[in-house]
N, C-alpha and C positions, 0 to 999 in steps of 0.2 A: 380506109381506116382499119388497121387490124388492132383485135384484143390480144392480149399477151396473156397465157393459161399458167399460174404457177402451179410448180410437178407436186402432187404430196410428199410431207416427210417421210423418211425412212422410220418402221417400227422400230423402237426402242425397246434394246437388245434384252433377252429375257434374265431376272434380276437371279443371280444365285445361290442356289438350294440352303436353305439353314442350318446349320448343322445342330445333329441331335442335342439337346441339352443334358449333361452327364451329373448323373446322382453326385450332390456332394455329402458325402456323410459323413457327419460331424463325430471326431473321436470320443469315445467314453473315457468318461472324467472318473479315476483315480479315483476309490473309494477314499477318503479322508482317517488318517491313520487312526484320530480321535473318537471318530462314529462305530471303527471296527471292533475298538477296544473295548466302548463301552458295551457294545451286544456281546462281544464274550464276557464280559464280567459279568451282565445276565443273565445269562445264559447259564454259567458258572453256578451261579448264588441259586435259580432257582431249579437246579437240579441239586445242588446240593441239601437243598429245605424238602423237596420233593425224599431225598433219601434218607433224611433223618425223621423225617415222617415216617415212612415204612420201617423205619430201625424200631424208633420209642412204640409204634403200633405193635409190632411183633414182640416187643418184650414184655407190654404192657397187657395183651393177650395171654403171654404165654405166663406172665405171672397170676393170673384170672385164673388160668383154668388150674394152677398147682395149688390158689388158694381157696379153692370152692369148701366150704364146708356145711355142714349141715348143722341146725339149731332149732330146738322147739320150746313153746314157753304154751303153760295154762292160763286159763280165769274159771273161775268161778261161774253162772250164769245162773243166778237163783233170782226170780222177778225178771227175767228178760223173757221182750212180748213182742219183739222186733230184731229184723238181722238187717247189718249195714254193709256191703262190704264195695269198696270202690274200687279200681286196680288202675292206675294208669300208665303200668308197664310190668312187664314179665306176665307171667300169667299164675293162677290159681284154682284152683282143685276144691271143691264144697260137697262135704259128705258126712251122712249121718253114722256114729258109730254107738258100743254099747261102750261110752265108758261115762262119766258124773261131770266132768266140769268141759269147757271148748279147748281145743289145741290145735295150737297152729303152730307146723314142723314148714321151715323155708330152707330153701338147699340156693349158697348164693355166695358172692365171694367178701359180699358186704356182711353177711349174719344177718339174724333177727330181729338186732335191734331197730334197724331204720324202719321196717313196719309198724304196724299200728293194731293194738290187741287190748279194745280198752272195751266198758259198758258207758254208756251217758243215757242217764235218766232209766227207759226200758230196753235201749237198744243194745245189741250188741256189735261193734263195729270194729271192722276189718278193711286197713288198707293201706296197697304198698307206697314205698314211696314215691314223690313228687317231687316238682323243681327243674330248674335247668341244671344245677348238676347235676341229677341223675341221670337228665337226657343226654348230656355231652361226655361224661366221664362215663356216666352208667352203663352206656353202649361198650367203651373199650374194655371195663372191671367189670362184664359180666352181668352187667345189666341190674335189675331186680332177682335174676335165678327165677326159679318155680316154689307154689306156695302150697302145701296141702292145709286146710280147715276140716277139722274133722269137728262135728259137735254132737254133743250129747241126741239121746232121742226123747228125751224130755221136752226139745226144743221140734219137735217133728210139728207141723199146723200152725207156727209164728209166721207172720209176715215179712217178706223180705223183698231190701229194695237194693237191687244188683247195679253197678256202673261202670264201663268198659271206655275206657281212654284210648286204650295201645294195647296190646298183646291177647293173651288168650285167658278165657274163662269158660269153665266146665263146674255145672249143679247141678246134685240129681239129690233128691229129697222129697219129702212132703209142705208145701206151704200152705197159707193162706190168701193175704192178698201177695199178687207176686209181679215187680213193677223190674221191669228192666229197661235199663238206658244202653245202646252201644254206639258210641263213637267214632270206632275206629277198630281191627282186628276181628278174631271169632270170639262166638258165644254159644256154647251147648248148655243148655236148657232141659234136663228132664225129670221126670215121678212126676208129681200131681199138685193142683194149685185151685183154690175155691172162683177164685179170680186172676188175670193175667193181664196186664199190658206189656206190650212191649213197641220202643221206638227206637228203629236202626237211622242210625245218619249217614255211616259206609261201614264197609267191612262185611261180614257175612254171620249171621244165626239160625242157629237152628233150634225149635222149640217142639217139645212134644211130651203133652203134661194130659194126665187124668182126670176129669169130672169140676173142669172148669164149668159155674154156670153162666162168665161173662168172660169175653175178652175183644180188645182193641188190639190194633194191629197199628203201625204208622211208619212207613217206608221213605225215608227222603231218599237215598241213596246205597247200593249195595244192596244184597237179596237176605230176604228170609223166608225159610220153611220151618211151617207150623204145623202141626198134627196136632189136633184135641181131640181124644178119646172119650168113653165111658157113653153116659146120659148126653144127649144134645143139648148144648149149651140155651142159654135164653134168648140171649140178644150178641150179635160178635157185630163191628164196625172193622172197616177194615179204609186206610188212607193210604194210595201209595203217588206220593211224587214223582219219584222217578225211581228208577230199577226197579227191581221184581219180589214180590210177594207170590210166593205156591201154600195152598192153605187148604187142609185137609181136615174134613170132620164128619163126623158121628153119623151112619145114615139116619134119617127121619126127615120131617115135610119140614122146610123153611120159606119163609116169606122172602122172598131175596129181591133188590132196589140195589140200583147201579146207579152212579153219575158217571160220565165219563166225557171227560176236555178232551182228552189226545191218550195217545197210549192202543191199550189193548184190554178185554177185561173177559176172560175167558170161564163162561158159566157152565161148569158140566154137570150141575147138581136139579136146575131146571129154577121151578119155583112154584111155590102152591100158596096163590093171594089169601091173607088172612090166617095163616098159620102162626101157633104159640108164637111158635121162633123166629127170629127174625136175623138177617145180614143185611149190612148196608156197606155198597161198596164205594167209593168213589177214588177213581186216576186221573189224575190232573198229567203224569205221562209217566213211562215205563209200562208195566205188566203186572196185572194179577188173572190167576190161576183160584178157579173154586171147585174145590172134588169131594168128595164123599168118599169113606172107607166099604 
């Protein structure tokens, strides 16, 4: 009996190569004539509002500066026992001169009159103008200008309570109690004050007053330097939230007491427990600075 062996198939032949597959890249579509149009009409419009902005800007400047004029107006000040003066833009000049009644001379393209030169009850009060027009138009006409106050020295030792919005204020005179707010902008501070507060919110001051026997300090934001001269004060408190307080005073012994949350609080006067005098410091953050002359 024979088996019969059937042969293997033949391998089946090898399958051929794929050919590469070829980028098809799809043609760009034809900006749409209506979409081109309308970006150059944009385009158009708002360079042309862009240039009529710089046209009316520059006319409106340049009529500012050909109308600046100068203007002073008096009061009276007989029974004033208090000085007010607020500014919440341009800035102001405070100075004692020898003449009898207050005058206040504004150099501005607006005049004198939109200031404020009046007495209410003991006070005497001065202050520029406010409002959004001021801020919006005021900027282009020139602002508020600059203010000098000049006052009698009859009024040399009244209290006075100063307030800084925007811009610049400078006082040097004799007061009493002497209370200043800043804002925002500078404040020069100087002659002599029985008492002093002052509380900066930003911007910068600088204060430096004679035979203060009390002052408070209070920093939220932006710096101030203070120099108190003469006699060593009684009691100074000093707060600074955040920026920086430098604060210079009278040598002799102080009792000095620090809080400090965060910040820095830099003592270079020392401390002697139980002294008349007293400083109390506390940073919740920023910097203060305690020196001695």
């Amino acid at each position: 009996m024979s088996t019969i062996v059937t042969p293997p198939a033949p391998p089946a032949p090898p399958a051929p190569p794929t050919p590469p597959a070829q980028n098809q890249q799809t043609p760009p579509t034809a900006p749409r004539p209506g979409y081109s149009r309308a970006v150059a009409i944009v385009v158009i419009v708002v360079g042309a509002v862009i240039l009529l902005g710089a046209i009316v800007s520059s006319a409106l400047g340049t009529w500012a500066a050909a109308s600046i004029q100068t203007s002073s107006r008096t009061l009276a000040v007989g029974g004033v026992t208090e000085l007010d003066v607020q500014v919440d833009a341009g800035s102001i000049r405070v100075e004692f001169a020898d003449i009898d009644e207050a005058e206040l001379e504004v150099r501005s393209s607006w005049g004198i009159d939109r200031w404020t030169l009046e007495t209410s009850d003991d006070a005497l009060v001065v202050a520029s103008p406010s409002g959004w027009l001021n801020g919006w138009f005021g900027g282009w006409l020139g602002g508020n200008g600059s203010a000098v106050l000049r006052l009698p020295q009859s009024l040399e030792g009244v209290d006075a309570d100063l307030g800084l919005a925007a811009g610049d204020l400078t006082v040097d005179g004799s007061f009493g109690e002497l209370d200043l707010q800043v804002d925002a902008g500078r404040a020069d501070v100087s002659g002599s004050a029985t008492d002093v507060e002052a509380q900066l919110s930003a911007g910068h001051a600088e204060i430096d007053l004679d035979g203060a026997r009390e002052a408070s300090f209070t920093v939220n934001a932006g710096s101030l330097d203070a120099v108190l001269t003469g006699r060593a004060p009684g009691e100074i408190t000093a707060e600074v939230n955040a920026g920086s307080l430098r604060l210079t005073v009278p040598d002799g012994e102080y009792d000095v007491s620090s809080d400090v949350a965060a910040g820095d609080f830099d003592n270079r006067i020392g401390s002697t427990p139980g002294a008349a005098n007293t400083i109390r410091v506390a940073v919740s953050a920023g910097e203060a600075v305690l020196r001695a002359q």
